[in-house]
N, C-alpha and C positions, 0 to 999 in steps of 0.2 A: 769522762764517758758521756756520748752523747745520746739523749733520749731521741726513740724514731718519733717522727711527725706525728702527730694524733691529726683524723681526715676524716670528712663525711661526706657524701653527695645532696646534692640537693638539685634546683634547677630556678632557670629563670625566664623570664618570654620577653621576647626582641619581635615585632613585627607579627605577632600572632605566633611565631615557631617556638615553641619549648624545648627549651637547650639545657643537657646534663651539666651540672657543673661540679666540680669537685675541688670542697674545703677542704685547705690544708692547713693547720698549724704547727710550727718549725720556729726553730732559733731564727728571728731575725728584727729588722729594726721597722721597717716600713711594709705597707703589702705591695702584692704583684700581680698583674690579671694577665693570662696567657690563652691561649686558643689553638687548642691541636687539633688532631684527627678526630680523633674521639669523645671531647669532651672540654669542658672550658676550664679551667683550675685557676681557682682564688688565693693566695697566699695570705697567709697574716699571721702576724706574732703570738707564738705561745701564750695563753692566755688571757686574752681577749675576752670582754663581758659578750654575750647575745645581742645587745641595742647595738655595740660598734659593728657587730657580724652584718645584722641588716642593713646597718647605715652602705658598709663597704657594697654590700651584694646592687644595691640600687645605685651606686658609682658604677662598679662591674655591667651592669646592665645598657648604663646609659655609654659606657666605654665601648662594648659589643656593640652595640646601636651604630655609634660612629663611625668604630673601625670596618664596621663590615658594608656600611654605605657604602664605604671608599673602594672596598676590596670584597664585592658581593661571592666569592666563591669559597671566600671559608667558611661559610655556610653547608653548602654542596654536602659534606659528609653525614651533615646531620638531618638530612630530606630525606626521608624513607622513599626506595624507588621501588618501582611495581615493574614488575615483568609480564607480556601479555604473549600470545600465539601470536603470528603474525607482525610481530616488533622487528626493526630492522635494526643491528650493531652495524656501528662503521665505527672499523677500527683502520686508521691507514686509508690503505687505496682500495680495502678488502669490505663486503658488505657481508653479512650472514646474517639467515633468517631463521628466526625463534619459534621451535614448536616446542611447546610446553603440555607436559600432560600429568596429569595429579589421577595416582595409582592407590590399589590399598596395598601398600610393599613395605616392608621393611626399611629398603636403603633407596639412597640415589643414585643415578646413574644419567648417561651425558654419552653423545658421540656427532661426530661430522659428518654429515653425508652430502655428499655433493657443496652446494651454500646455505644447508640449513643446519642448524644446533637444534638435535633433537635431546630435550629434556625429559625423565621421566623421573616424576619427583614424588616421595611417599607422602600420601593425602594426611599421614600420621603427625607427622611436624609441624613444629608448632611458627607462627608468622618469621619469629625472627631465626631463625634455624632454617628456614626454607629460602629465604633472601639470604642467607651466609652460603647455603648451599649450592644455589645458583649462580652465587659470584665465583665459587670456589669451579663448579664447575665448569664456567663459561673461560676461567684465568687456566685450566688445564686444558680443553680442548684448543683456545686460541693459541696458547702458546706453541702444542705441537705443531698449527698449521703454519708457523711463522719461524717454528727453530731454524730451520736449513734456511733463508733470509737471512736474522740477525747471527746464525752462527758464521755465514759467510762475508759481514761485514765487520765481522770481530775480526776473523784473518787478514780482513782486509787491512785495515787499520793497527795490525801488531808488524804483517811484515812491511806497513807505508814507512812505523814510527820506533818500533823497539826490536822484533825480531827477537822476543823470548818464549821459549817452552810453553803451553797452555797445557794444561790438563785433562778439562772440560771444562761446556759454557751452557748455563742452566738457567731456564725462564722460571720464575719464582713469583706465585701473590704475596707479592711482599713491599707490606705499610711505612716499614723503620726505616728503607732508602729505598734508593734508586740503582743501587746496585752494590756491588761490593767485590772483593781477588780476595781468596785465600793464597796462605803463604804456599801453600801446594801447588799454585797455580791453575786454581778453580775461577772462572770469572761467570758470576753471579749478577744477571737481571732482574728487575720486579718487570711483571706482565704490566702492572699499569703503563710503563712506558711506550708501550707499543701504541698507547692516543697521545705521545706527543709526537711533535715536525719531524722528520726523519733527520735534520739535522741537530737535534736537540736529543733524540738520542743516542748518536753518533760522540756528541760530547761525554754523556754518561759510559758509554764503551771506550772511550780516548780515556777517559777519566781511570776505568778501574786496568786499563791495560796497563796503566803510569806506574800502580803500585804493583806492578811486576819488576819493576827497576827500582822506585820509591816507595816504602811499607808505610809513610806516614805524611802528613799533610806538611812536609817540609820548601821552602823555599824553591830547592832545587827540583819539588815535583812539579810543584805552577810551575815552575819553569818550562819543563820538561812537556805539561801541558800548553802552556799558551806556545810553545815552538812548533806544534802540531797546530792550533787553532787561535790564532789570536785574537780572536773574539769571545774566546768561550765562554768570557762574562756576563756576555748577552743569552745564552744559552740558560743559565745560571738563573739569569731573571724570568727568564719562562719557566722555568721550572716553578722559582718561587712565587710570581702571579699565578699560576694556572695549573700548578701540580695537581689542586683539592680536584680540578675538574677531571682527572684521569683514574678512570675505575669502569669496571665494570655494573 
């Protein structure tokens, strides 16, 4: 029987920025230092005194230091952004202009008019609740203005390469990928794609149309993909350089 992980957060500073980090201790032999979305996770073996904890965290620090020299954007998620009136989004070829107004209301609310995203956001909420909210709303308004766009180059791309059934195709804020097909034949996008290259997310739609023929990352589906794109690898790499940069 295995015991679950005992874990704590803690944090550490790279460059002046204070970054969450999250101890974990787990069955294992050696540690491991990782860097996601959200937060930086330290691995180390179940039972560990305090003095080897610190020794590791100032490894992990001077590790972050390095690696994010090299690769300054996995940072990006951990910069607190500000949103002001008058702010321009460029998403694409598309510009919208930000009017933001802090109400005494209960809820949020969000609409398009013309090229401006008018905000109206409850004075009540608290800093990080207000920035969740205006990502969450700025990831719904953009998406509408852009469904008939990526929904017609989803067609485009099923009747180039497979020519199967679709069900629906749905823009989604969503962190965990870049897209995903249900077995139904739901083909699911995250909004952050819509700030990368248009050919980069072309690949992410070649990609989840594949698993209409292919349900798993088999052989025959590269395949199936690079027959459509044979570069796609390149695509791939932009993703993983420059994904942290795409958000609202």
């Amino acid at each position: 029987m295995h015991r679950k992980p005992q874990k704590y957060m803690t944090g550490i500073t790279v460059n002046g920025q204070a970054l969450p980090v999250e101890v974990v201790f787990e069955q294992r032999r050696g540690h491991r230092f990782a860097i996601t979305r959200k937060r930086i996770i330290m691995r180390l073996p179940a039972g560990v005194d305090p003095p080897e904890v610190q020794k590791r965290l100032l490894e992990l620090q001077e590790w972050v230091g390095k690696v994010t020299a090299e690769k300054t954007t996995l940072l990006t998620p951990f910069v607190p952004k500000e949103y002001r009136s008058g702010e321009v989004l460029t998403i694409g070829n598309r510009q919208y202009i930000l009017e933001i107004v802090d109400e005494d209301r209960g809820s949020h609310s969000g609409k398009l008019v013309g090229n401006t995203i008018a905000l109206h956001l409850s004075s009540r909420s608290t800093p990080a609740n207000r920035i969740k909210a205006i990502k969450t709303l700025l990831s719904r308004i953009v998406a509408a203005d852009f469904h008939a766009e990526i929904e017609q180059r989803v067609h485009f791309w099923n009747r180039r390469a497979f020519g199967k059934p679709i069900k629906g195709i749905f823009l989604k804020y969503n962190h965990s990928n870049w897209g995903s097909c249900s077995h139904n034949g739901n083909i699911n996008l995250s909004t952050r794609l819509l700030f990368a290259p248009q050919e980069v997310q072309d690949y992410v739609i070649l990609h989840e149309l594949a698993h209409l023929v292919e349900h798993n990352h088999s052989d025959r589906f590269w395949a199936l993909v690079e027959q459509q794109m044979p570069d796609y690898t390149e695509k791939e790499k932009w993703l993983k350089q420059h994904g942290g940069t795409c958000d609202f």
